[in-house]
Jmol script that loads the backbone (N, CA, C; Angstrom):
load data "model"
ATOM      1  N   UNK A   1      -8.441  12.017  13.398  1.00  0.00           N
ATOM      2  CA  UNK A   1      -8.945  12.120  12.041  1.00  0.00           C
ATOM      3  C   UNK A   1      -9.401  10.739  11.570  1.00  0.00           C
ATOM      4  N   UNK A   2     -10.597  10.886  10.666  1.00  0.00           N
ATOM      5  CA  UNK A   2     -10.776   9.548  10.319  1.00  0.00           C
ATOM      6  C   UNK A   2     -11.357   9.613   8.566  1.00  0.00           C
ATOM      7  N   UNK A   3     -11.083   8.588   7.857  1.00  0.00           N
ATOM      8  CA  UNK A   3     -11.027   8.857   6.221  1.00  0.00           C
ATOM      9  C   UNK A   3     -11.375   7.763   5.992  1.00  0.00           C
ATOM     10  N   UNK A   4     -11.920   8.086   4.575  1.00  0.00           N
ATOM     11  CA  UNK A   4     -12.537   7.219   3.704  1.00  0.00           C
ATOM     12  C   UNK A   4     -11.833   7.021   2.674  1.00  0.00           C
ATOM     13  N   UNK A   5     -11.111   6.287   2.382  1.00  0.00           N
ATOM     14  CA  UNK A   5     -10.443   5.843   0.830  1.00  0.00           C
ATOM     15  C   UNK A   5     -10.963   5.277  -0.280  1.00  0.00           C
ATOM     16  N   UNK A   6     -11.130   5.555  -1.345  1.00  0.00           N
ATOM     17  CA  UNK A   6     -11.691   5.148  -2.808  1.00  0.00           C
ATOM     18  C   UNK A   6     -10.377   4.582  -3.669  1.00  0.00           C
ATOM     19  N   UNK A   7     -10.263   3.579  -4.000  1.00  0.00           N
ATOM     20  CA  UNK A   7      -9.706   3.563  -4.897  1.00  0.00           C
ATOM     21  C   UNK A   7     -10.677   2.720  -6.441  1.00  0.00           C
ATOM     22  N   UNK A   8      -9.797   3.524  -7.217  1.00  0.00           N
ATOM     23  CA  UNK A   8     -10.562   3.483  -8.790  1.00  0.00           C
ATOM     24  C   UNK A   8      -9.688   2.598  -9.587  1.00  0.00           C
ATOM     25  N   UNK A   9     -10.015   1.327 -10.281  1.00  0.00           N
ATOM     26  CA  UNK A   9      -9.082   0.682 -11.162  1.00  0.00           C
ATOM     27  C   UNK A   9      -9.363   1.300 -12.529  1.00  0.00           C
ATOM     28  N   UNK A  10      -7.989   0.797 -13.119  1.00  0.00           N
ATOM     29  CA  UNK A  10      -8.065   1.884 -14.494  1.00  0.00           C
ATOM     30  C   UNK A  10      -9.698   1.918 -15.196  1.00  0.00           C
ATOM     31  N   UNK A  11     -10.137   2.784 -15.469  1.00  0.00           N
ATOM     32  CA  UNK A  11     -11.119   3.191 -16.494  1.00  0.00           C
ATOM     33  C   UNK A  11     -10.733   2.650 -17.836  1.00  0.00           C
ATOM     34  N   UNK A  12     -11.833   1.928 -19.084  1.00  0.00           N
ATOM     35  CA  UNK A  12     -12.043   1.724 -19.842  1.00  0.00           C
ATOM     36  C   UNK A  12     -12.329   2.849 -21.138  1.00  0.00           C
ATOM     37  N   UNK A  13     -12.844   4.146 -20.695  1.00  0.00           N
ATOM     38  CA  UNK A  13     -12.831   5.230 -21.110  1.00  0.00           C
ATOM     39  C   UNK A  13     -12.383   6.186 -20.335  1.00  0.00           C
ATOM     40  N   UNK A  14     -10.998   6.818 -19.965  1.00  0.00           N
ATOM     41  CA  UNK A  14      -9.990   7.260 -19.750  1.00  0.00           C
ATOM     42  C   UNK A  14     -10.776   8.715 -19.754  1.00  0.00           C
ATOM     43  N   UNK A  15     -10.855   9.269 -20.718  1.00  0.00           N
ATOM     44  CA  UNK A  15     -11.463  10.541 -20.875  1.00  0.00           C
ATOM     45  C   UNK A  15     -13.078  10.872 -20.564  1.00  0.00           C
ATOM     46  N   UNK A  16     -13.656  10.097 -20.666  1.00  0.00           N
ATOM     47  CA  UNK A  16     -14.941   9.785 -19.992  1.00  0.00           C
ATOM     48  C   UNK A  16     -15.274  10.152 -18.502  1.00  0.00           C
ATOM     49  N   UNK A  17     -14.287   9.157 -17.902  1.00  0.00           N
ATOM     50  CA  UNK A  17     -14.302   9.035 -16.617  1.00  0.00           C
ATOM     51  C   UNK A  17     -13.977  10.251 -16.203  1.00  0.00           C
ATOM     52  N   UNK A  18     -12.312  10.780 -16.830  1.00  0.00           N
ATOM     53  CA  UNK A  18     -12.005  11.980 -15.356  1.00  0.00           C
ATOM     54  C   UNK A  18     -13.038  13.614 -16.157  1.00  0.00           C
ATOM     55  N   UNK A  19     -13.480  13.730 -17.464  1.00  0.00           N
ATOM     56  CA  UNK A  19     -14.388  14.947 -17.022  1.00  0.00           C
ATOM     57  C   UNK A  19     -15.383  14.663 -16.376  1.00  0.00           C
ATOM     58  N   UNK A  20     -16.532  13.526 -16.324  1.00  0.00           N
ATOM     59  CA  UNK A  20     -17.093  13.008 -15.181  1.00  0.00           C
ATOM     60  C   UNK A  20     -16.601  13.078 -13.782  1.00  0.00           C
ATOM     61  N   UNK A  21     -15.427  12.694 -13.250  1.00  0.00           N
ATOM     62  CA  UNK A  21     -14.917  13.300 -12.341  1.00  0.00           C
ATOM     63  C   UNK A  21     -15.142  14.454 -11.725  1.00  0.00           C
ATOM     64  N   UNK A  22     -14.208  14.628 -12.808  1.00  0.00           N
ATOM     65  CA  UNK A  22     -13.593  16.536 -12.433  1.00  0.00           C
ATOM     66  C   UNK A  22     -15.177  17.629 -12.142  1.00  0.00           C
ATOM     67  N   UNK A  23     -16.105  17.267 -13.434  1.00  0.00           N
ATOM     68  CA  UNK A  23     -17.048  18.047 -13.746  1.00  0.00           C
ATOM     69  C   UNK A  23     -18.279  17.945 -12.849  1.00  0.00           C
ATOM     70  N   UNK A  24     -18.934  16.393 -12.334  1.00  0.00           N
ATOM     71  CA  UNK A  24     -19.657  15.973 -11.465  1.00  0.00           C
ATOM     72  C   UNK A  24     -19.229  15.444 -10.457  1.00  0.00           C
ATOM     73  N   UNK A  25     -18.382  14.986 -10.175  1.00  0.00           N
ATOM     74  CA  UNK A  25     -18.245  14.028  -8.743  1.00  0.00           C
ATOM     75  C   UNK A  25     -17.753  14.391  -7.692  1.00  0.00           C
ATOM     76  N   UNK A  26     -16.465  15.611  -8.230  1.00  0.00           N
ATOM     77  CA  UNK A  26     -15.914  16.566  -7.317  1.00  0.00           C
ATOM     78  C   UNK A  26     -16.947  17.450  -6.721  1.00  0.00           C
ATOM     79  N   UNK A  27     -17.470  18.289  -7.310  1.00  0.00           N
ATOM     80  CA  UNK A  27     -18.615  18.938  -6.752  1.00  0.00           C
ATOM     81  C   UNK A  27     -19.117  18.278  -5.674  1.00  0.00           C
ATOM     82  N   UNK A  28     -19.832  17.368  -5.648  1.00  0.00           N
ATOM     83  CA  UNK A  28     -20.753  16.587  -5.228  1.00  0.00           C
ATOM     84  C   UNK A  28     -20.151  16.258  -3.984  1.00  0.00           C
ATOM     85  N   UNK A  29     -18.767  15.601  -3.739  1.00  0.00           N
ATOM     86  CA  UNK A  29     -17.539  15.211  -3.015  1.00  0.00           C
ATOM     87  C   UNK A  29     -17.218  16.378  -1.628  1.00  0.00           C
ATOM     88  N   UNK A  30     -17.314  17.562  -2.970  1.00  0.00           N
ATOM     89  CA  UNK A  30     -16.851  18.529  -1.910  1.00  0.00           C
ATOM     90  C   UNK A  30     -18.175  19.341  -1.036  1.00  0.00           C
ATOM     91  N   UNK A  31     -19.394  18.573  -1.375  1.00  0.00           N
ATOM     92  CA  UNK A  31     -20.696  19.090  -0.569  1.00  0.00           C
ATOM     93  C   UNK A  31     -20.756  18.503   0.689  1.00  0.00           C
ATOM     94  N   UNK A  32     -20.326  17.616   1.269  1.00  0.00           N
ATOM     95  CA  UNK A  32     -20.428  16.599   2.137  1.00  0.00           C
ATOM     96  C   UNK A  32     -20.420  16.974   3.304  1.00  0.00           C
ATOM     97  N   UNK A  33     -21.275  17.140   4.264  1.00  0.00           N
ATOM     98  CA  UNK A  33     -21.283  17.808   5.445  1.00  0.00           C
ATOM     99  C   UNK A  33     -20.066  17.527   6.430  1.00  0.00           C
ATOM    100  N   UNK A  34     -19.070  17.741   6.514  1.00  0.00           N
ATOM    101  CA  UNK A  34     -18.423  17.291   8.331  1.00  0.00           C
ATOM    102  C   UNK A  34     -16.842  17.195   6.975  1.00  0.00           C
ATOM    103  N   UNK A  35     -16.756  17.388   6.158  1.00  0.00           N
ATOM    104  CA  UNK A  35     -15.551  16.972   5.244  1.00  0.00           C
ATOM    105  C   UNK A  35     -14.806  18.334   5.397  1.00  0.00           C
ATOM    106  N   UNK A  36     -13.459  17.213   5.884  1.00  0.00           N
ATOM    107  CA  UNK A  36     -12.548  18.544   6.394  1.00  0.00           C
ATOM    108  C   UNK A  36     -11.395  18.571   5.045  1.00  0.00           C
ATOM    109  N   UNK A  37     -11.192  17.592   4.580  1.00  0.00           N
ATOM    110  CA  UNK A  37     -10.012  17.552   3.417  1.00  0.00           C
ATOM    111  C   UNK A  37     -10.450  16.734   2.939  1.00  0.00           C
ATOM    112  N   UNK A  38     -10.498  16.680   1.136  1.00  0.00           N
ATOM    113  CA  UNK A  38     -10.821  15.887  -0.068  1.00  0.00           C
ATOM    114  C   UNK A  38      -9.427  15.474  -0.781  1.00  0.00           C
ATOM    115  N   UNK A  39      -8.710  14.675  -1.234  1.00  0.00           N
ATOM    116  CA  UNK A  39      -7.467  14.712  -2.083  1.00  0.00           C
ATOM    117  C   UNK A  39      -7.655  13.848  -2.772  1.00  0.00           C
ATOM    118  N   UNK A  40      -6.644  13.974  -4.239  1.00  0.00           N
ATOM    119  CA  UNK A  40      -6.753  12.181  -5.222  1.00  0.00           C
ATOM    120  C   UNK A  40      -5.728  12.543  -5.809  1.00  0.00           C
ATOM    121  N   UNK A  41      -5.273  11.214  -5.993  1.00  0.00           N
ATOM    122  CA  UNK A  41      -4.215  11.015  -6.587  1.00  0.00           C
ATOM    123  C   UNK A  41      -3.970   9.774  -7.557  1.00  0.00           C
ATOM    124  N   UNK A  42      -2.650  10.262  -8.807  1.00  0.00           N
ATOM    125  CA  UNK A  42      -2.729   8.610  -9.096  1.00  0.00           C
ATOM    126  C   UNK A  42      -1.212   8.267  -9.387  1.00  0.00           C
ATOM    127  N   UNK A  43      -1.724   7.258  -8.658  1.00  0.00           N
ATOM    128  CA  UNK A  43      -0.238   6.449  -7.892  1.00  0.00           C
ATOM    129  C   UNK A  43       0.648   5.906  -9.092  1.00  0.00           C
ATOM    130  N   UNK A  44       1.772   5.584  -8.943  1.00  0.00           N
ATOM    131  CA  UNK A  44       2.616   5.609  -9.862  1.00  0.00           C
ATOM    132  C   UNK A  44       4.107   4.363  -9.198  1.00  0.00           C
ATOM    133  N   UNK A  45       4.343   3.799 -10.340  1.00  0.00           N
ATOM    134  CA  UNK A  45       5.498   2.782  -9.808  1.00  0.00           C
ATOM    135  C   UNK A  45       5.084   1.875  -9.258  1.00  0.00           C
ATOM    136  N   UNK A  46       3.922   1.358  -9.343  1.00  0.00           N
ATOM    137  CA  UNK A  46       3.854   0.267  -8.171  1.00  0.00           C
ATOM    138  C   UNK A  46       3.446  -0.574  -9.125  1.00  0.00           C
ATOM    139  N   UNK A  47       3.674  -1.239 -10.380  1.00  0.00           N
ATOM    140  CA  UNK A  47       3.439  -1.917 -10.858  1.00  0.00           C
ATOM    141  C   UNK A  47       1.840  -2.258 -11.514  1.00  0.00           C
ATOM    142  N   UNK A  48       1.685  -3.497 -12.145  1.00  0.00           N
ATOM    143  CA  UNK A  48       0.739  -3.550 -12.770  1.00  0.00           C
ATOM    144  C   UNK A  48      -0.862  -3.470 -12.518  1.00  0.00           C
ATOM    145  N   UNK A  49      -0.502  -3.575 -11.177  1.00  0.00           N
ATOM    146  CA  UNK A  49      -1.919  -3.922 -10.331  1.00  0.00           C
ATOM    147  C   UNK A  49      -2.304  -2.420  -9.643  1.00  0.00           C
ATOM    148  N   UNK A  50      -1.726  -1.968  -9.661  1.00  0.00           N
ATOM    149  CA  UNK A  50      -1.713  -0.055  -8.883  1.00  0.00           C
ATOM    150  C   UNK A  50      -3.551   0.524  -9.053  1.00  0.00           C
ATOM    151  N   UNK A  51      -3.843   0.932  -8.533  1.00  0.00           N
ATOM    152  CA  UNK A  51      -5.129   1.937  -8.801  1.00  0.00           C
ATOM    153  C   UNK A  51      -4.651   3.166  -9.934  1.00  0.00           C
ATOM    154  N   UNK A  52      -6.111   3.388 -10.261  1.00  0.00           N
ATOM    155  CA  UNK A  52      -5.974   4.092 -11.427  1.00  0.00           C
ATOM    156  C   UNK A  52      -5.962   5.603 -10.721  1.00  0.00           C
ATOM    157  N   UNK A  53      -6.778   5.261  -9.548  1.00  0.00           N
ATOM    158  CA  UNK A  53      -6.852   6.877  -8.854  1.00  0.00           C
ATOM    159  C   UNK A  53      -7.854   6.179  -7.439  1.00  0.00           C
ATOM    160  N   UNK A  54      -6.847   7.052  -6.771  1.00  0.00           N
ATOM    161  CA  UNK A  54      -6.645   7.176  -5.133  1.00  0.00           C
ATOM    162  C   UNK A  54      -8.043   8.159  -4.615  1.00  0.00           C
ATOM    163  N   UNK A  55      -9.104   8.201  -3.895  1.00  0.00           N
ATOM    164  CA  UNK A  55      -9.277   9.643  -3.316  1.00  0.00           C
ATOM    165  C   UNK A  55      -9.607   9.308  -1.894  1.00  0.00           C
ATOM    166  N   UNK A  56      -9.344  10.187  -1.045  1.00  0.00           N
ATOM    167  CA  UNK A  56      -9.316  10.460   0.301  1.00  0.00           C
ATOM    168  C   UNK A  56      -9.893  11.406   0.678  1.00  0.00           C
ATOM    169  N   UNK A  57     -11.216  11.500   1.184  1.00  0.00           N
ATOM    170  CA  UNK A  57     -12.100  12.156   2.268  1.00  0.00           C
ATOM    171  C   UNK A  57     -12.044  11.880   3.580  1.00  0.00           C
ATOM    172  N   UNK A  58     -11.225  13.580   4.285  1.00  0.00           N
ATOM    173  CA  UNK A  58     -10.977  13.405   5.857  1.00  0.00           C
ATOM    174  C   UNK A  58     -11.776  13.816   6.743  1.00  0.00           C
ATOM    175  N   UNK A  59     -12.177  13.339   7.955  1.00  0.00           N
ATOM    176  CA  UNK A  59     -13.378  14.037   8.911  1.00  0.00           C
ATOM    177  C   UNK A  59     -12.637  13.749  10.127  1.00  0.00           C
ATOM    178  N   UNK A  60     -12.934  15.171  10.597  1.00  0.00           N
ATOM    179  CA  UNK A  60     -13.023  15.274  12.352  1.00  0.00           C
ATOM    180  C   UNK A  60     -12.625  13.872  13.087  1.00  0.00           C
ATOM    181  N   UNK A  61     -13.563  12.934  13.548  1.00  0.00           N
ATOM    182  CA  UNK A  61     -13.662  11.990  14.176  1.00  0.00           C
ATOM    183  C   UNK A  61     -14.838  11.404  13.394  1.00  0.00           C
ATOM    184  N   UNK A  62     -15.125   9.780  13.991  1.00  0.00           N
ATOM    185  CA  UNK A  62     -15.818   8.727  13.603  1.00  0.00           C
ATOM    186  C   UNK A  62     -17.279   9.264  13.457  1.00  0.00           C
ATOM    187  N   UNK A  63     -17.832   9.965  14.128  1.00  0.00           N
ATOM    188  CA  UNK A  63     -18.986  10.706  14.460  1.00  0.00           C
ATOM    189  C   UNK A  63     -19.068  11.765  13.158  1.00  0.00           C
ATOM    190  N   UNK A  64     -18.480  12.079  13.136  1.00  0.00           N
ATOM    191  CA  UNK A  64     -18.828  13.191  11.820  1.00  0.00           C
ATOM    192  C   UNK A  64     -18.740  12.270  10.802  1.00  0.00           C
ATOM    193  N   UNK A  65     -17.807  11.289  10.139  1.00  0.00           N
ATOM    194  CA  UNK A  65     -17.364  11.036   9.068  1.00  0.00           C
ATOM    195  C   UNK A  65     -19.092  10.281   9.053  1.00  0.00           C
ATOM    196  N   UNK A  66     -19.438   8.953  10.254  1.00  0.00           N
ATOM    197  CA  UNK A  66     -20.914   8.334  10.275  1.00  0.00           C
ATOM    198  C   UNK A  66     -21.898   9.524   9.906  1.00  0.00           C
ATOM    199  N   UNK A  67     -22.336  10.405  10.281  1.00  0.00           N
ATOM    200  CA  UNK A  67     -22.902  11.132  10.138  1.00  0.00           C
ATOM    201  C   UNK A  67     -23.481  11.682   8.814  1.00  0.00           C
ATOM    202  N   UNK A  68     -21.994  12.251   8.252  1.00  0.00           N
ATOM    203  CA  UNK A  68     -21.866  12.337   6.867  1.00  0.00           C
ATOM    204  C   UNK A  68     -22.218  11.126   5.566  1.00  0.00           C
ATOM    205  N   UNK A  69     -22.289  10.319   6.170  1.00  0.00           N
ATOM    206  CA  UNK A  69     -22.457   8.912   5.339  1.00  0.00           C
ATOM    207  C   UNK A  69     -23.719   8.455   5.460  1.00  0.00           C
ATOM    208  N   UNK A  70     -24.296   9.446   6.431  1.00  0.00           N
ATOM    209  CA  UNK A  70     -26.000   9.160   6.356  1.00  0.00           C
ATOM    210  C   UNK A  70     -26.884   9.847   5.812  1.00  0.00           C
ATOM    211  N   UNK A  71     -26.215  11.408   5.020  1.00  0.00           N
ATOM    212  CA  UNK A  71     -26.803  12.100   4.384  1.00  0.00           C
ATOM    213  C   UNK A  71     -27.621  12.062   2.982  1.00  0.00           C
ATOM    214  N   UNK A  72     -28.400  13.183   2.247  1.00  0.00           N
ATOM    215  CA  UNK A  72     -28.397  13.040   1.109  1.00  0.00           C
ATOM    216  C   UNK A  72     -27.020  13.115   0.447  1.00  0.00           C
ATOM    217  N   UNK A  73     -26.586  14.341   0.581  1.00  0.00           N
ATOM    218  CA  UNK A  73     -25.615  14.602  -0.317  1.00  0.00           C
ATOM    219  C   UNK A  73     -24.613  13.522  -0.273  1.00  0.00           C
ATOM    220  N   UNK A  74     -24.204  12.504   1.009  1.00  0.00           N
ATOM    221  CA  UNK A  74     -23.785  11.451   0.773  1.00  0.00           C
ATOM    222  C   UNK A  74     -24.338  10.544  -0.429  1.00  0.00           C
ATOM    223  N   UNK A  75     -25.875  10.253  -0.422  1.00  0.00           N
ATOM    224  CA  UNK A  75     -26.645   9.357  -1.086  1.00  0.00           C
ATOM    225  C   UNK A  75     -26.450   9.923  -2.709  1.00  0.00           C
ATOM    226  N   UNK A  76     -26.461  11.259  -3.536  1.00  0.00           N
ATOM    227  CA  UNK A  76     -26.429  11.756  -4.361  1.00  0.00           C
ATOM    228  C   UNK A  76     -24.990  11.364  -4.862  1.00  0.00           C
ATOM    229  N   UNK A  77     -23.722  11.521  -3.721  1.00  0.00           N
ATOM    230  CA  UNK A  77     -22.604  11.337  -4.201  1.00  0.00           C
ATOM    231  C   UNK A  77     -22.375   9.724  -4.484  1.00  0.00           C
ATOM    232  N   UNK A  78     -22.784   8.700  -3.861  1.00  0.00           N
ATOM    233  CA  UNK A  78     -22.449   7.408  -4.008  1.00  0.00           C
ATOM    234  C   UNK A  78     -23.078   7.055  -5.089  1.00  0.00           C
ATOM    235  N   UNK A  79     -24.207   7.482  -5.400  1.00  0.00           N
ATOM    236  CA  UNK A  79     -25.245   7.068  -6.802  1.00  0.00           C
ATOM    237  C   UNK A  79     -24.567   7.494  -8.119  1.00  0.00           C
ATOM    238  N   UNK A  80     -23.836   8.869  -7.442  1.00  0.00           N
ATOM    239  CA  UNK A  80     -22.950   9.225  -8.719  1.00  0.00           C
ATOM    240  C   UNK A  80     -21.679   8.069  -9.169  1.00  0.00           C
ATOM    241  N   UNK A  81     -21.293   7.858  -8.082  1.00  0.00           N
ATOM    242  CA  UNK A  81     -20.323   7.396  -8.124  1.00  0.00           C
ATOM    243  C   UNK A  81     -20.451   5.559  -8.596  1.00  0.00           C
ATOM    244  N   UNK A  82     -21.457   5.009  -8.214  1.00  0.00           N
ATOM    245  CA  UNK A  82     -21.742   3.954  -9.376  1.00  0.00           C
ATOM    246  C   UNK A  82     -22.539   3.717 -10.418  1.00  0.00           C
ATOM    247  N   UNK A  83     -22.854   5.191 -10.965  1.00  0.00           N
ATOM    248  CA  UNK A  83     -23.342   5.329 -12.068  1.00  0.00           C
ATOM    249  C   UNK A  83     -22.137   5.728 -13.084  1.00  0.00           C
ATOM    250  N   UNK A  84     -20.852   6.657 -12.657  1.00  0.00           N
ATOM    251  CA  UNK A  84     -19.426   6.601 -13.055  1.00  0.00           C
ATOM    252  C   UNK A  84     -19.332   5.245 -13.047  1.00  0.00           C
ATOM    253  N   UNK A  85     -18.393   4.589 -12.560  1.00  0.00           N
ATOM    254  CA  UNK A  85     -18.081   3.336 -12.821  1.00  0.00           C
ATOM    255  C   UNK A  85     -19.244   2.091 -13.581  1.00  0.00           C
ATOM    256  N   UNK A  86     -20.053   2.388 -13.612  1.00  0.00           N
ATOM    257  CA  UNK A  86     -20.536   1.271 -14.475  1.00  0.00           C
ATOM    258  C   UNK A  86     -20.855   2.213 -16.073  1.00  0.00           C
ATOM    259  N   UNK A  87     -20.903   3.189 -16.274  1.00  0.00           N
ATOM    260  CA  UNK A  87     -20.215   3.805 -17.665  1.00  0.00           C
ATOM    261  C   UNK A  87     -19.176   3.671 -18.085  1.00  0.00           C
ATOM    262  N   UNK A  88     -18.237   3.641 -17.039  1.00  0.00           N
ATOM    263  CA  UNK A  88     -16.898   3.741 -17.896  1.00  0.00           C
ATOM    264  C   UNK A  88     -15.895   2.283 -17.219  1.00  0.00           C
ATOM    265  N   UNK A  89     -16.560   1.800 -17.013  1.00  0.00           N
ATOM    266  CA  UNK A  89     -15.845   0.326 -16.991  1.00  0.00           C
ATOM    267  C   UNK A  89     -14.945   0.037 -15.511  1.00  0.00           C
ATOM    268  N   UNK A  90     -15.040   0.866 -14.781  1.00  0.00           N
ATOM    269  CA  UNK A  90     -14.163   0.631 -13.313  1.00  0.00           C
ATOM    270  C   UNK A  90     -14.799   0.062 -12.247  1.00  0.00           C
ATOM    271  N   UNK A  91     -13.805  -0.249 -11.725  1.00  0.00           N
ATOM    272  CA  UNK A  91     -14.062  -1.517 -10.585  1.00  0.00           C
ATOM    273  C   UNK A  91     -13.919  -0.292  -9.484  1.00  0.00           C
ATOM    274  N   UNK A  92     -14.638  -0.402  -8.145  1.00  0.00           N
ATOM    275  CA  UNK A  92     -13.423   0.680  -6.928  1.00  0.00           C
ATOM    276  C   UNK A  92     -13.675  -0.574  -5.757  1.00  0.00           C
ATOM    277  N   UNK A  93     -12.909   0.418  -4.701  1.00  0.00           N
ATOM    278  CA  UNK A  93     -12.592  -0.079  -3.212  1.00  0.00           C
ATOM    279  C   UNK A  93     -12.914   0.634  -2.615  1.00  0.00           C
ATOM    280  N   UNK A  94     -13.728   0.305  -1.276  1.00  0.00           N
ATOM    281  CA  UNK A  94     -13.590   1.650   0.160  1.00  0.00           C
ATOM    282  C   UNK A  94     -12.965   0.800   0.793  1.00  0.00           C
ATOM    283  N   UNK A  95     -12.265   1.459   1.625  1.00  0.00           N
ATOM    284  CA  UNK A  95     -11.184   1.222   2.824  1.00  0.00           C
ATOM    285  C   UNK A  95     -11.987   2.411   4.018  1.00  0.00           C
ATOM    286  N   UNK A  96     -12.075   1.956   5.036  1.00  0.00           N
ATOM    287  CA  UNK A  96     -11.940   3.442   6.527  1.00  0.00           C
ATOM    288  C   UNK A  96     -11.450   3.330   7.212  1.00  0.00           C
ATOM    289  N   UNK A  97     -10.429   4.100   7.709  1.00  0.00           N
ATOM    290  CA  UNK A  97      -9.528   4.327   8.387  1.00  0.00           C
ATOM    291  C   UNK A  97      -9.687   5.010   9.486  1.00  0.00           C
ATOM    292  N   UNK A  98      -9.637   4.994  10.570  1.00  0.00           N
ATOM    293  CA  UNK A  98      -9.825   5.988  11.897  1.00  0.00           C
ATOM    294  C   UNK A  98      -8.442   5.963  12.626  1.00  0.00           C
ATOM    295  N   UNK A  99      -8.658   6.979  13.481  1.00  0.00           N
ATOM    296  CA  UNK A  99      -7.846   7.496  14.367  1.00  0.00           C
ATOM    297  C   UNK A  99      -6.445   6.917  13.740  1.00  0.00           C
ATOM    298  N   UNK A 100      -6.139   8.080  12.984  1.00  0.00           N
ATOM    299  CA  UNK A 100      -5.198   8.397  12.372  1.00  0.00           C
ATOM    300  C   UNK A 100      -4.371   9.108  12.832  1.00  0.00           C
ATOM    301  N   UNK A 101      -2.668   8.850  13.126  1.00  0.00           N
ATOM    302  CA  UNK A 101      -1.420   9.658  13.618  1.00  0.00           C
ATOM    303  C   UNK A 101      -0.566  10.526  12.840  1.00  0.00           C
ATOM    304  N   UNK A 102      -0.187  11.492  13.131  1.00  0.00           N
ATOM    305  CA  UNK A 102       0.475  11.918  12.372  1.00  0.00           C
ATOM    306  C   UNK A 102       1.709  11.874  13.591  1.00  0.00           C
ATOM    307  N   UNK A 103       2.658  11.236  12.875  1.00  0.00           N
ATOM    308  CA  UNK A 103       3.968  10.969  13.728  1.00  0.00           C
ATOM    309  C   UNK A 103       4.978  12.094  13.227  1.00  0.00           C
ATOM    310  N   UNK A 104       4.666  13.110  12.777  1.00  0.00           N
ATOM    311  CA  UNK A 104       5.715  14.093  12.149  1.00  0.00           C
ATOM    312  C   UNK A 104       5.482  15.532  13.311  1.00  0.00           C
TER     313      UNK A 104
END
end "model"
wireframe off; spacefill off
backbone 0.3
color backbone group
């Protein structure tokens, strides 16, 4: 498995941001060709510096996730996604992660 991590620092407009979210970005998120699992979360306890919100898009292998990142609906979703953050005041991160274990 291989993933893409977002993280979102707190939003400036709180309510702004997540129906933007919820209403456009998810959609958009969950169009993504080769996307096997979408999740987000927001992290908690870790002090002052924490992300405001976590999300994780999982793919097959390296080949699908590249693939997917060469699309439109990739291109539609990233445009969304810094047109969100420069409305509502957030900073983000990508992280990618490959070949991922599950030791359980």
């Amino acid at each position: 498995m291989h993933r893409l991590t977002i993280e979102y620092a707190a939003p400036a407009d709180v309510e702004a941001f997540e129906a933007h979210y919820r209403d456009v970005h998810v959609p958009l998120v969950g169009g993504l060709p080769g996307l096997r699992r979408f999740v987000t979360s927001h992290p908690r306890g870790l002090g002052g510096d924490a992300p405001y919100l976590i999300a994780e898009l999982w793919f097959d292998d390296a080949e699908t996730m590249a693939a997917a990142l060469r699309t439109p609906e990739m291109g539609a979703t990233a445009t969304d996604a810094d047109a969100l953050c420069a409305a509502t005041g957030v900073a983000s991160r990508l992280m990618f992660t490959g070949d991922l274990v599950d030791h359980l």
